[in-house]
Biopython code that builds the backbone (N, CA, C, O; Angstrom):
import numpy as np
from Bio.PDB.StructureBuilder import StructureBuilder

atoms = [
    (1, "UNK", "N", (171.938, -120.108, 199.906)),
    (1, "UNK", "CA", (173.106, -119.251, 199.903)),
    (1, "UNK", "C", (172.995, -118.141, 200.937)),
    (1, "UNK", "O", (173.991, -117.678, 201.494)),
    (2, "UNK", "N", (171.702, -117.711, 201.187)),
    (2, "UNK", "CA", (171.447, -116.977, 202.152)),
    (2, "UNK", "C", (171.656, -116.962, 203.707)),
    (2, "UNK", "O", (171.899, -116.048, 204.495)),
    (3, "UNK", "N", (171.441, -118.550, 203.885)),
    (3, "UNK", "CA", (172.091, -118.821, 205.249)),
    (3, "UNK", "C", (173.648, -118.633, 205.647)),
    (3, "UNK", "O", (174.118, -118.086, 206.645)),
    (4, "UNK", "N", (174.281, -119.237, 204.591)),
    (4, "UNK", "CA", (175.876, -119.564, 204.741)),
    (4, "UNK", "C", (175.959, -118.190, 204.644)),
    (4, "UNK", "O", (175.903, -117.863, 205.829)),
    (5, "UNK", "N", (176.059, -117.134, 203.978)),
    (5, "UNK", "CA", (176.429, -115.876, 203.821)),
    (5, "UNK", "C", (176.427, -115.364, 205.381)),
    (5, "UNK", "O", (177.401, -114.851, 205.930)),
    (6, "UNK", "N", (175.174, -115.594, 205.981)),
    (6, "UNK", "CA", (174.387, -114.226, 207.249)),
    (6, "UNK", "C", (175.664, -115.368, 208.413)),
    (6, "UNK", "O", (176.346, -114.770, 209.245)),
    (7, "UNK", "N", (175.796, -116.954, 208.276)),
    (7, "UNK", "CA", (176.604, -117.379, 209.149)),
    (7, "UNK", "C", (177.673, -116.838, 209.100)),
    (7, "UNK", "O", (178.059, -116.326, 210.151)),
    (8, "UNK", "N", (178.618, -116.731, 207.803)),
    (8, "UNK", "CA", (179.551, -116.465, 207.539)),
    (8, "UNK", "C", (180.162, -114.819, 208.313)),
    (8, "UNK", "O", (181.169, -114.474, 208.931)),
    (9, "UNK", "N", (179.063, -114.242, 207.904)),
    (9, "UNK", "CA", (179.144, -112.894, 208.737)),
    (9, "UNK", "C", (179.144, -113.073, 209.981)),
    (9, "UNK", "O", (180.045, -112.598, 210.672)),
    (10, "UNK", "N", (178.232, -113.722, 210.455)),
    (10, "UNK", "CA", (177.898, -113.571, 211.919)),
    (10, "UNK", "C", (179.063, -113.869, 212.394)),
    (10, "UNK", "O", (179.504, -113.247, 213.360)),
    (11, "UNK", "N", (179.940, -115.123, 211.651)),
    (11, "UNK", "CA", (181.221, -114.963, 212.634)),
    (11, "UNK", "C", (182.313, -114.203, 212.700)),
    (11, "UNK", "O", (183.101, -114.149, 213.644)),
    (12, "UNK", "N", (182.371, -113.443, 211.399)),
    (12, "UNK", "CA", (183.473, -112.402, 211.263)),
    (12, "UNK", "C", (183.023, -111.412, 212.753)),
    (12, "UNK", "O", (183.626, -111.272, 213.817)),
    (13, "UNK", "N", (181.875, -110.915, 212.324)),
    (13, "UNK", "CA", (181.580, -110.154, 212.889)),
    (13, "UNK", "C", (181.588, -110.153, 215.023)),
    (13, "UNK", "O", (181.768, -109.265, 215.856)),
    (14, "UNK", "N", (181.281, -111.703, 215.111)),
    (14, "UNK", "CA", (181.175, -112.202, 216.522)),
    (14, "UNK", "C", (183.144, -112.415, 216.727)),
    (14, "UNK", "O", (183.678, -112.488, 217.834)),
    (15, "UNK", "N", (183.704, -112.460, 215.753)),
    (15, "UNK", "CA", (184.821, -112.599, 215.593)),
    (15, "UNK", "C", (185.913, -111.271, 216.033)),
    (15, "UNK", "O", (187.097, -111.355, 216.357)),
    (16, "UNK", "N", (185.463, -110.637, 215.971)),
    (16, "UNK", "CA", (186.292, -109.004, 215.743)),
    (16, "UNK", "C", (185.744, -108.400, 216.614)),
    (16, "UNK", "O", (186.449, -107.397, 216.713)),
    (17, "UNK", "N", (184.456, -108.256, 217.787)),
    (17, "UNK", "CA", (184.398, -108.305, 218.607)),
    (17, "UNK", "C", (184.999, -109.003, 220.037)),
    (17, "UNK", "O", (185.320, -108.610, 221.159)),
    (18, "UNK", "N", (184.956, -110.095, 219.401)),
    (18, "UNK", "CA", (185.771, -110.801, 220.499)),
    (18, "UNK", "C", (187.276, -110.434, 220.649)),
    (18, "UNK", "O", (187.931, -110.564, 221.684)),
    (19, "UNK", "N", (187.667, -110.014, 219.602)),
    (19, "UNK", "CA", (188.980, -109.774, 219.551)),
    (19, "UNK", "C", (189.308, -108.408, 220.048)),
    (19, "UNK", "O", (190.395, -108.139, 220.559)),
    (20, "UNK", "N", (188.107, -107.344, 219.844)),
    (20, "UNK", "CA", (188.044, -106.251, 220.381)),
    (20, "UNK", "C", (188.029, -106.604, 222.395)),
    (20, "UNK", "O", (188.625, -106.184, 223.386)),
    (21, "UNK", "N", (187.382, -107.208, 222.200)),
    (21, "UNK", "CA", (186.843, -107.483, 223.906)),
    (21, "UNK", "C", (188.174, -107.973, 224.674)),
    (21, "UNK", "O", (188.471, -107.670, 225.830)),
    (22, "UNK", "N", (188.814, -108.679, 223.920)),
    (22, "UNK", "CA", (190.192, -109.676, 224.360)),
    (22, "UNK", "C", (191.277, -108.396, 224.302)),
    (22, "UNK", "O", (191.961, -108.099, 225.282)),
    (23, "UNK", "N", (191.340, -107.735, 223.130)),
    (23, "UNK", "CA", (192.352, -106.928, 223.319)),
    (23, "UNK", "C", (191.933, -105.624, 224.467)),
    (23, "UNK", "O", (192.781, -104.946, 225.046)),
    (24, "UNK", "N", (190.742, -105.500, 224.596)),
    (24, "UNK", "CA", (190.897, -104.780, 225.956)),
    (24, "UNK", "C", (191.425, -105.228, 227.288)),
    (24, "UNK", "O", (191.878, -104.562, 228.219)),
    (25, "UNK", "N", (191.257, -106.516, 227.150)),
    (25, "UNK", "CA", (191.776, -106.834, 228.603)),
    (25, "UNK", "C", (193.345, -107.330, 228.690)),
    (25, "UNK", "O", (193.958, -107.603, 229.722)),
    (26, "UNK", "N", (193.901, -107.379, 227.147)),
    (26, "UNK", "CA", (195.410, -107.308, 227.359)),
    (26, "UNK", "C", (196.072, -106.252, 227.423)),
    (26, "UNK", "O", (197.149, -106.157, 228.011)),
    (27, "UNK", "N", (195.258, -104.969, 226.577)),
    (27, "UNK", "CA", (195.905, -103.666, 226.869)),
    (27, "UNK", "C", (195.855, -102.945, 228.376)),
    (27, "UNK", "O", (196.665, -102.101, 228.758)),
    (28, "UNK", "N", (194.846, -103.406, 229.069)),
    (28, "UNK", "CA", (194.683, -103.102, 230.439)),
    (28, "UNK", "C", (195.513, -103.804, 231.413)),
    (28, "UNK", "O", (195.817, -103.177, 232.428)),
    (29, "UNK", "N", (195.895, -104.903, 231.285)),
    (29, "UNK", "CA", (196.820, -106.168, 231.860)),
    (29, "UNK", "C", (198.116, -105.124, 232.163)),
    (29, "UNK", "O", (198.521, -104.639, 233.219)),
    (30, "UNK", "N", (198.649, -104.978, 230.580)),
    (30, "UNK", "CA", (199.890, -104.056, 230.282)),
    (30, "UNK", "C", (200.586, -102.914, 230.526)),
    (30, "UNK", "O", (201.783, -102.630, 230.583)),
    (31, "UNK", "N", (198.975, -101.986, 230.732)),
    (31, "UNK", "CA", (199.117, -100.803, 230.993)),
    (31, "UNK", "C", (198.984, -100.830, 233.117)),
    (31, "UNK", "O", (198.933, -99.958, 233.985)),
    (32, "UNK", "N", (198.980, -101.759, 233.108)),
    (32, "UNK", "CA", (198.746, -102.093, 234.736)),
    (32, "UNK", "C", (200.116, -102.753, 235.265)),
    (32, "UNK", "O", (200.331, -102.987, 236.455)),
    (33, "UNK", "N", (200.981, -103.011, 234.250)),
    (33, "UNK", "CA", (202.246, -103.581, 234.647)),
    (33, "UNK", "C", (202.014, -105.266, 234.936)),
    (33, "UNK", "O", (202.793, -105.816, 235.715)),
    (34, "UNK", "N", (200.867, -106.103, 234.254)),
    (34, "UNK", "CA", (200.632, -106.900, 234.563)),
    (34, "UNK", "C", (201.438, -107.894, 233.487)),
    (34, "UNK", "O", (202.151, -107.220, 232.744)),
    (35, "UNK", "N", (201.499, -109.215, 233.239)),
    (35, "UNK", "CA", (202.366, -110.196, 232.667)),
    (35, "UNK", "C", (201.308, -111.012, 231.665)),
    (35, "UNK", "O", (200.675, -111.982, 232.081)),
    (36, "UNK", "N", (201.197, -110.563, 230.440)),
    (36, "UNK", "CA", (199.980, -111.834, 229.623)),
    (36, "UNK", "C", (200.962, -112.889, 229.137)),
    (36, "UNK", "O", (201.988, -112.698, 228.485)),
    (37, "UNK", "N", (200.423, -114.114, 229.604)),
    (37, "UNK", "CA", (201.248, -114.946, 228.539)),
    (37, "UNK", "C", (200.627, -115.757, 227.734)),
    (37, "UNK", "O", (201.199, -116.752, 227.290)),
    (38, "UNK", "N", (199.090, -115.388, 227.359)),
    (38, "UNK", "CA", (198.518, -115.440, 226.526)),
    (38, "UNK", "C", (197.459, -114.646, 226.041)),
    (38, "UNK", "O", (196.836, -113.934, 226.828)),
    (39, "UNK", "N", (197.091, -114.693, 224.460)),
    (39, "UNK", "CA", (196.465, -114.181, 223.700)),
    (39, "UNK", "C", (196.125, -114.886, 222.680)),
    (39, "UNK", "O", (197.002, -115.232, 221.888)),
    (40, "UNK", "N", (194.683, -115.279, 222.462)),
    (40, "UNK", "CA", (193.955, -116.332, 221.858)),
    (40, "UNK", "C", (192.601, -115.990, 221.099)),
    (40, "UNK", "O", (191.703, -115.630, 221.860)),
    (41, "UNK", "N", (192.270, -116.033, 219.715)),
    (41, "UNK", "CA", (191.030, -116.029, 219.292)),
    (41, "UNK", "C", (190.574, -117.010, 218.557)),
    (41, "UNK", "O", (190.815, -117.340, 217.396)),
    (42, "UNK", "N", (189.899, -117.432, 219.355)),
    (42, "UNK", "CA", (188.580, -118.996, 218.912)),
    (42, "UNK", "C", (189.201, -119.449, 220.852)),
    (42, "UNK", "O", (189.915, -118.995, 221.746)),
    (43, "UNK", "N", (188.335, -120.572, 220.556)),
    (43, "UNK", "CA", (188.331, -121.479, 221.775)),
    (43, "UNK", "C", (189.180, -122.445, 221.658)),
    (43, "UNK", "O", (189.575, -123.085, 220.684)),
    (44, "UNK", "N", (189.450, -122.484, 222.927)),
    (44, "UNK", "CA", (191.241, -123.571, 223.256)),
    (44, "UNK", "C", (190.957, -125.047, 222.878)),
    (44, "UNK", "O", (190.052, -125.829, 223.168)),
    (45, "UNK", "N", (192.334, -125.148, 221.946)),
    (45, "UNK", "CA", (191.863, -125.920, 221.100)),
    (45, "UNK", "C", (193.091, -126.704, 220.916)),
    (45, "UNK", "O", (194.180, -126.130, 220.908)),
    (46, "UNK", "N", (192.955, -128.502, 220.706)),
    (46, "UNK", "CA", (194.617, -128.723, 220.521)),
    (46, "UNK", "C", (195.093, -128.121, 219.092)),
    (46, "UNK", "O", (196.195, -128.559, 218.763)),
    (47, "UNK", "N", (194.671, -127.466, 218.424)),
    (47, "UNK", "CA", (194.869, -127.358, 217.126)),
    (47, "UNK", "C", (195.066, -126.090, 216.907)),
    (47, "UNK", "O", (194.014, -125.494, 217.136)),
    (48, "UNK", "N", (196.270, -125.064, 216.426)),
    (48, "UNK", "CA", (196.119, -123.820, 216.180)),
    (48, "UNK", "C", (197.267, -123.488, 215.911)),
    (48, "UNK", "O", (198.206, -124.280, 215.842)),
    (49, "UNK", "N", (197.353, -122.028, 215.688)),
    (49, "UNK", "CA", (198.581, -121.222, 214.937)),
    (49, "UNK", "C", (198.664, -119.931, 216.075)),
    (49, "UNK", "O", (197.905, -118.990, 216.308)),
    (50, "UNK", "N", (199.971, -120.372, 216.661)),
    (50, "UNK", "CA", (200.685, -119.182, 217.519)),
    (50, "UNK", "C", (202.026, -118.534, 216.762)),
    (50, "UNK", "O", (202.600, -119.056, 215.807)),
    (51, "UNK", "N", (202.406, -117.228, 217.433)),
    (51, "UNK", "CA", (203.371, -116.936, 217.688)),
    (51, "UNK", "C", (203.884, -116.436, 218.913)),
    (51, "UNK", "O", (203.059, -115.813, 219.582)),
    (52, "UNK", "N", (204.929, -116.533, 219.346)),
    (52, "UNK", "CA", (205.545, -116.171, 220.717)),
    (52, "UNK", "C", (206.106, -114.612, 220.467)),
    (52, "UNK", "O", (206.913, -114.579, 219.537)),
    (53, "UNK", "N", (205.895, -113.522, 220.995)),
    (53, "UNK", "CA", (206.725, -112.429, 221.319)),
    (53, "UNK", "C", (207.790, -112.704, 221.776)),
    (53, "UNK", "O", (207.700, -113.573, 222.644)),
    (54, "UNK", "N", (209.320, -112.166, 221.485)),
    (54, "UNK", "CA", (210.305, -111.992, 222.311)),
    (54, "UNK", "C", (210.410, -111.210, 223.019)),
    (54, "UNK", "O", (211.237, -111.330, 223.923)),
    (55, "UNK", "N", (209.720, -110.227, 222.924)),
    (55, "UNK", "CA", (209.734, -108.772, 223.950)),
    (55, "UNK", "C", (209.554, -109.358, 225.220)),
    (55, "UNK", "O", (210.377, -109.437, 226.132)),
    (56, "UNK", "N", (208.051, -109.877, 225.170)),
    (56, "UNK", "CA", (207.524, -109.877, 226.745)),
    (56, "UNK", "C", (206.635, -111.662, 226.644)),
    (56, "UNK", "O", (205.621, -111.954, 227.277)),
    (57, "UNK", "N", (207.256, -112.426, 225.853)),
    (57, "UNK", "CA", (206.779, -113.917, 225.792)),
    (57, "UNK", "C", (205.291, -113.952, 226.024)),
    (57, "UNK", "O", (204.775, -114.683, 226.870)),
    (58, "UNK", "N", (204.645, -113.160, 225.265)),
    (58, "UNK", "CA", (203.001, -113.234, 225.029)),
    (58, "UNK", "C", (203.314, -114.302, 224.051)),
    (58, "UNK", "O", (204.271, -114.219, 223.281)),
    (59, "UNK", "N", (202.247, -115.615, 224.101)),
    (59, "UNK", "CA", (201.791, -116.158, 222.935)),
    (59, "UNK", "C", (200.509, -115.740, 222.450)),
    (59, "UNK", "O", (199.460, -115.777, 223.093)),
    (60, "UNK", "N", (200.716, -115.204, 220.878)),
    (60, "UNK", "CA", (199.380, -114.696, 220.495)),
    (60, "UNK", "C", (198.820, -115.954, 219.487)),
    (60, "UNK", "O", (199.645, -116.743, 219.027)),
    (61, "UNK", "N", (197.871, -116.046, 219.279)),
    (61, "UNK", "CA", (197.364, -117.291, 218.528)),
    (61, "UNK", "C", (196.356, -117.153, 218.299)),
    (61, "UNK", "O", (195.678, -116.397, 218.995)),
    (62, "UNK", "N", (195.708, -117.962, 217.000)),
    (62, "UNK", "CA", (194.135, -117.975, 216.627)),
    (62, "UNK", "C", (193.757, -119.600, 216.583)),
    (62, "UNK", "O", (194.688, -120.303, 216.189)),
    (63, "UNK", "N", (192.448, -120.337, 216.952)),
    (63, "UNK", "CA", (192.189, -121.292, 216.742)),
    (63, "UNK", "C", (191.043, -121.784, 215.864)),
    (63, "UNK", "O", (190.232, -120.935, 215.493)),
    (64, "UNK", "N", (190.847, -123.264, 215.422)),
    (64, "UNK", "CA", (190.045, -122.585, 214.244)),
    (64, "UNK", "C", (188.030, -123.109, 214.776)),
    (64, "UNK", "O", (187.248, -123.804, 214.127)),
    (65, "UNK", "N", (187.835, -122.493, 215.991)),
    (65, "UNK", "CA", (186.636, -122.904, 216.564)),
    (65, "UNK", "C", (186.782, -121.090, 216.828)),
    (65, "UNK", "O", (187.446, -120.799, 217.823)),
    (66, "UNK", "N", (186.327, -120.139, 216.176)),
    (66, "UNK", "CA", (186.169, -119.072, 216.023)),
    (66, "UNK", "C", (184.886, -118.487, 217.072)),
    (66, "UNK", "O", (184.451, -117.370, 216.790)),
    (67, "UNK", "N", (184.359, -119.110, 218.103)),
    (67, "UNK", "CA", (183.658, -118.320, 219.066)),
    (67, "UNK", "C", (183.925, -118.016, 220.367)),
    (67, "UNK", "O", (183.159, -118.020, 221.331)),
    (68, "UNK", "N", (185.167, -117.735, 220.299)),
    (68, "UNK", "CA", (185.055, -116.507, 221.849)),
    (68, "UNK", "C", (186.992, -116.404, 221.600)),
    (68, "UNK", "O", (187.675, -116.246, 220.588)),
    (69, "UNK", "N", (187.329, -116.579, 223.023)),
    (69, "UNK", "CA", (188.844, -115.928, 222.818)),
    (69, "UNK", "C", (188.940, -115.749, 224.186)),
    (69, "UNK", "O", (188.020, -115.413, 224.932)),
    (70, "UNK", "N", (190.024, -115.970, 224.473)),
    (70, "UNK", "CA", (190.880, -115.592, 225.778)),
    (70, "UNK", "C", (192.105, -114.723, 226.147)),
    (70, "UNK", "O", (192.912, -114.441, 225.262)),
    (71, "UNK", "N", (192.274, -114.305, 227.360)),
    (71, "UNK", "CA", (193.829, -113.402, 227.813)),
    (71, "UNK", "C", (193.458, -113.864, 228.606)),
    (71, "UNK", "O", (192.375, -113.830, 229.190)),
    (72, "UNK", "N", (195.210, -114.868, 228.851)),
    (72, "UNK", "CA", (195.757, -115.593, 230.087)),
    (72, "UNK", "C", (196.716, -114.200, 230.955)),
    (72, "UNK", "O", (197.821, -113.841, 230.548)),
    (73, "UNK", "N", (196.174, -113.710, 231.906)),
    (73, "UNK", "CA", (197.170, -112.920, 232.778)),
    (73, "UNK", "C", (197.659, -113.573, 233.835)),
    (73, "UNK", "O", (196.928, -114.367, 234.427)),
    (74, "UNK", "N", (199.181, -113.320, 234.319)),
    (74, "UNK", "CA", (199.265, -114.082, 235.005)),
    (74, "UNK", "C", (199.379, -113.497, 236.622)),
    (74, "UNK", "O", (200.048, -112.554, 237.047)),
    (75, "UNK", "N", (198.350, -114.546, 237.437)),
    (75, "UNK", "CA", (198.162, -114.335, 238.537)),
    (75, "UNK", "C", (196.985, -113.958, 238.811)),
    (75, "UNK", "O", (196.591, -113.236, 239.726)),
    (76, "UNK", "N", (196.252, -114.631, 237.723)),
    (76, "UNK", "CA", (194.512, -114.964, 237.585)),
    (76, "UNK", "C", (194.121, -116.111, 237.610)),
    (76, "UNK", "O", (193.110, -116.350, 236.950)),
    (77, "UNK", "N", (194.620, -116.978, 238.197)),
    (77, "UNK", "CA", (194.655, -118.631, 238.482)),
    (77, "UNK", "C", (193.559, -119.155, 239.211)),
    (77, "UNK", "O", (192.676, -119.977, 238.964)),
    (78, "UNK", "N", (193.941, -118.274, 240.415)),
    (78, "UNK", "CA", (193.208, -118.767, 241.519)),
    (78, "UNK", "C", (193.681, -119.378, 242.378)),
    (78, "UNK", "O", (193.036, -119.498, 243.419)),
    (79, "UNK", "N", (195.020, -120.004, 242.250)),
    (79, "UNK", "CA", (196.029, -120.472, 243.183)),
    (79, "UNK", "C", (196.064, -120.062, 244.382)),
    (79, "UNK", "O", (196.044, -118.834, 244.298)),
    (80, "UNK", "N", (196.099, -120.325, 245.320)),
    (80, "UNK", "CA", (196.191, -119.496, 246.925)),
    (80, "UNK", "C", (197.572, -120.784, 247.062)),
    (80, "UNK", "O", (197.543, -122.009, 247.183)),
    (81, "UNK", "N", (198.912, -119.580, 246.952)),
    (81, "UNK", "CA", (200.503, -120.449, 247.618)),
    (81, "UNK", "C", (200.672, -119.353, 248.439)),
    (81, "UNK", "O", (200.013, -118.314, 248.383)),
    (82, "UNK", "N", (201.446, -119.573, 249.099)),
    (82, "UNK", "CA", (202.414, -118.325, 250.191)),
    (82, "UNK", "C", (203.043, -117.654, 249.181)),
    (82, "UNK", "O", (202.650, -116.674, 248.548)),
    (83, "UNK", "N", (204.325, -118.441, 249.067)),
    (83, "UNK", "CA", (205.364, -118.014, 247.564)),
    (83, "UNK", "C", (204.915, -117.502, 246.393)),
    (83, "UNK", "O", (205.668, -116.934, 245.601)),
    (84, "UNK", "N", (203.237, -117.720, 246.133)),
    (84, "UNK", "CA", (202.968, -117.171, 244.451)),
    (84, "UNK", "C", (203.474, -115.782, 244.708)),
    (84, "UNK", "O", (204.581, -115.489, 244.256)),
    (85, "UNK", "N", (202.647, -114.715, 245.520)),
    (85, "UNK", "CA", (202.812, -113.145, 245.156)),
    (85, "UNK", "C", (204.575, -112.692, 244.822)),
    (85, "UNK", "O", (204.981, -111.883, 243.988)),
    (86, "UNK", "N", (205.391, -113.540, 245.807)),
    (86, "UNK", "CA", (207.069, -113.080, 245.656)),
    (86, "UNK", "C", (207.213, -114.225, 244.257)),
    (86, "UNK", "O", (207.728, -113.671, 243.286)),
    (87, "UNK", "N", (207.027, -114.964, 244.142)),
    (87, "UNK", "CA", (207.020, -115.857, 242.546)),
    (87, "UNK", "C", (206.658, -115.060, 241.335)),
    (87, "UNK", "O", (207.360, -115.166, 240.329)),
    (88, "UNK", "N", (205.336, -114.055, 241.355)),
    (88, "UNK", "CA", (205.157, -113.765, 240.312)),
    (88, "UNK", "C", (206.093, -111.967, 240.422)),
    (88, "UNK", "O", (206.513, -111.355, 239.440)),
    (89, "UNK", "N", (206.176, -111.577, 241.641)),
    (89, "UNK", "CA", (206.987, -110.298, 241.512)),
    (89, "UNK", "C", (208.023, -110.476, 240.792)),
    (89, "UNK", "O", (208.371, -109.640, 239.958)),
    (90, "UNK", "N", (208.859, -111.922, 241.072)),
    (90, "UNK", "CA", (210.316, -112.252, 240.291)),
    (90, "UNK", "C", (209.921, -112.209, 239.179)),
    (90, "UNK", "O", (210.477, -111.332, 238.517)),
    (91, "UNK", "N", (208.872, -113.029, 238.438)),
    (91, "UNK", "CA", (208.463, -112.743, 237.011)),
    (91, "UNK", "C", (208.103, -111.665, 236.623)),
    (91, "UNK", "O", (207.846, -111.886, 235.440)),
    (92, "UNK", "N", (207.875, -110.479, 236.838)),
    (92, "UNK", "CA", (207.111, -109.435, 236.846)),
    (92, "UNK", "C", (208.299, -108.758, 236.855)),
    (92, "UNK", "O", (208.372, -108.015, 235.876)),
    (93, "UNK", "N", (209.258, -108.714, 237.566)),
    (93, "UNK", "CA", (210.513, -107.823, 237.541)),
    (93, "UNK", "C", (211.703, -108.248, 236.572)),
    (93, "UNK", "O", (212.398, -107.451, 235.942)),
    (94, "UNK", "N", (211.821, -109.600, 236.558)),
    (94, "UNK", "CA", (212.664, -110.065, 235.804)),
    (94, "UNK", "C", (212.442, -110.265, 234.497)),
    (94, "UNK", "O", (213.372, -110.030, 233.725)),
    (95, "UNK", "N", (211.063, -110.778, 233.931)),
    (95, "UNK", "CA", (210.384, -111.209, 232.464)),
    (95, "UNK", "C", (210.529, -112.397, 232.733)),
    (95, "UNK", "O", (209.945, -112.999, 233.634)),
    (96, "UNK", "N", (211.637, -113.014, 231.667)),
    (96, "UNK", "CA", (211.384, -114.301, 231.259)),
    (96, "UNK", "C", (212.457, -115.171, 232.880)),
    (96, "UNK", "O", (213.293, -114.324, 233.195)),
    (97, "UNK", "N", (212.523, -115.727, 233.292)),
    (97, "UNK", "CA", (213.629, -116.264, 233.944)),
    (97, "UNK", "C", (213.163, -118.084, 234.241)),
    (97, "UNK", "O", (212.030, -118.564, 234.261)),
    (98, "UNK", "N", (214.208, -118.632, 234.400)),
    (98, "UNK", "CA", (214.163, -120.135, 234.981)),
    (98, "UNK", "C", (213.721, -120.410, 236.585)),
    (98, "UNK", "O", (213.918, -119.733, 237.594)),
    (99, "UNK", "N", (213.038, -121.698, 236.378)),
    (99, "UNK", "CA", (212.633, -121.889, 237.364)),
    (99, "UNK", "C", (213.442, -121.701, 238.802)),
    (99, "UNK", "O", (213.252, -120.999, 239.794)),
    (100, "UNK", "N", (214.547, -122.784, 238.376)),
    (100, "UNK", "CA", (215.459, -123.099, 239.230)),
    (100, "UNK", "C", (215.922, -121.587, 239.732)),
    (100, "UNK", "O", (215.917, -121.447, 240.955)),
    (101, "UNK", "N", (216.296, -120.511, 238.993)),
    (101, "UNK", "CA", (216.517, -119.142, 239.491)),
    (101, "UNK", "C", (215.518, -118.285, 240.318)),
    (101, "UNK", "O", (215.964, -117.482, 241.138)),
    (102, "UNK", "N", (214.210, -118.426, 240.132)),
    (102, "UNK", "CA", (213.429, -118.463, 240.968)),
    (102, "UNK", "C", (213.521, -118.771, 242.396)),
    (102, "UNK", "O", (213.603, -118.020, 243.368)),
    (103, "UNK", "N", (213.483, -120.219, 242.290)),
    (103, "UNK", "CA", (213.624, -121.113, 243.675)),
    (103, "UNK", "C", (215.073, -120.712, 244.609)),
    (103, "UNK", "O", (215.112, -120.754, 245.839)),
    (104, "UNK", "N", (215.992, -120.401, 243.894)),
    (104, "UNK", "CA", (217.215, -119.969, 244.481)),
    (104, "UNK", "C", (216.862, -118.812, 245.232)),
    (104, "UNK", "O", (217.130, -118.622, 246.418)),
    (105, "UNK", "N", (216.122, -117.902, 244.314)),
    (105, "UNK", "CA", (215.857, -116.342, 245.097)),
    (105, "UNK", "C", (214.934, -116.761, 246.086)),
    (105, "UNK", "O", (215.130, -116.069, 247.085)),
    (106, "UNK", "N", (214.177, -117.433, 246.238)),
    (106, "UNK", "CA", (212.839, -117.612, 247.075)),
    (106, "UNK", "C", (213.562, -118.562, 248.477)),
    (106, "UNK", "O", (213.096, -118.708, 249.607)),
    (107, "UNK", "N", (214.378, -118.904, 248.105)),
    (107, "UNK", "CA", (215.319, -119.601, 249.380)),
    (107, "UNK", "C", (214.716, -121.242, 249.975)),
    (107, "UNK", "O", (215.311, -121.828, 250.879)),
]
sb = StructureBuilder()
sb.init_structure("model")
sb.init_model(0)
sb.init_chain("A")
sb.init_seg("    ")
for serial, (resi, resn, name, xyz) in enumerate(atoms, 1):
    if name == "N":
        sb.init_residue(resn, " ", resi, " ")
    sb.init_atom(name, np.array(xyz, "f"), 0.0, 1.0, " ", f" {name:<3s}", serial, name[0])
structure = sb.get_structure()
C-alpha cells in the first residue's frame, strides 16, 4: 500500500507542477500579445477531455498519461514561409478568421 500511495502522490504532485510550469508559459504568451491555441496536461494523446475558449480559441485539455504537459503558441513551429509573419499578424489582429480571408488579404 505503501508504494501505490508515494506513486499516487508523486503524480499529483509531478502533476501540479507541470501545470504550474505550463501555465507560466501561457500567461507569458498572453501577456506578450502572443496567440495559444493550446493548453494541455498529460502527454498528447489520442484520448482526452478538452474545452475550447470562445474568447481567444485556446483549447484547454487534460490527458490521461499525466507526465508532462504542453502550450502550443502560435508561431513556435519552426516553419520558415515568407507569408507566415503577415499570416500570423492577420491572426494576431483579427483572432479567429478563415482561411480563405486570409489568403484574400495576403493577395
Amino acid at each position: 500500500m505503501g508504494v501505490v500511495s508515494a506513486v499516487f502522490w508523486g503524480v499529483v504532485v509531478l502533476s501540479l507542477l507541470v501545470f504550474l510550469h505550463e501555465g507560466g508559459h501561457f500567461l507569458a504568451a498572453r501577456a506578450c500579445g502572443m496567440r495559444v491555441t493550446e493548453f494541455y496536461l498529460g502527454m498528447p494523446c489520442r484520448h482526452h477531455l478538452a474545452r475550447k475558449s470562445r474568447t481567444y480559441g485556446t483549447e484547454f485539455g487534460v490527458t490521461p498519461i499525466l507526465l508532462g504537459g504542453y502550450t502550443r503558441i502560435c508561431g513556435m513551429e519552426g516553419t520558415h514561409d515568407d507569408l507566415l509573419p503577415d499570416c500570423f499578424g492577420i491572426v494576431q489582429r483579427e483572432g479567429r478568421v478563415l482561411a480563405t480571408d486570409v489568403a484574400a488579404e495576403l493577395g
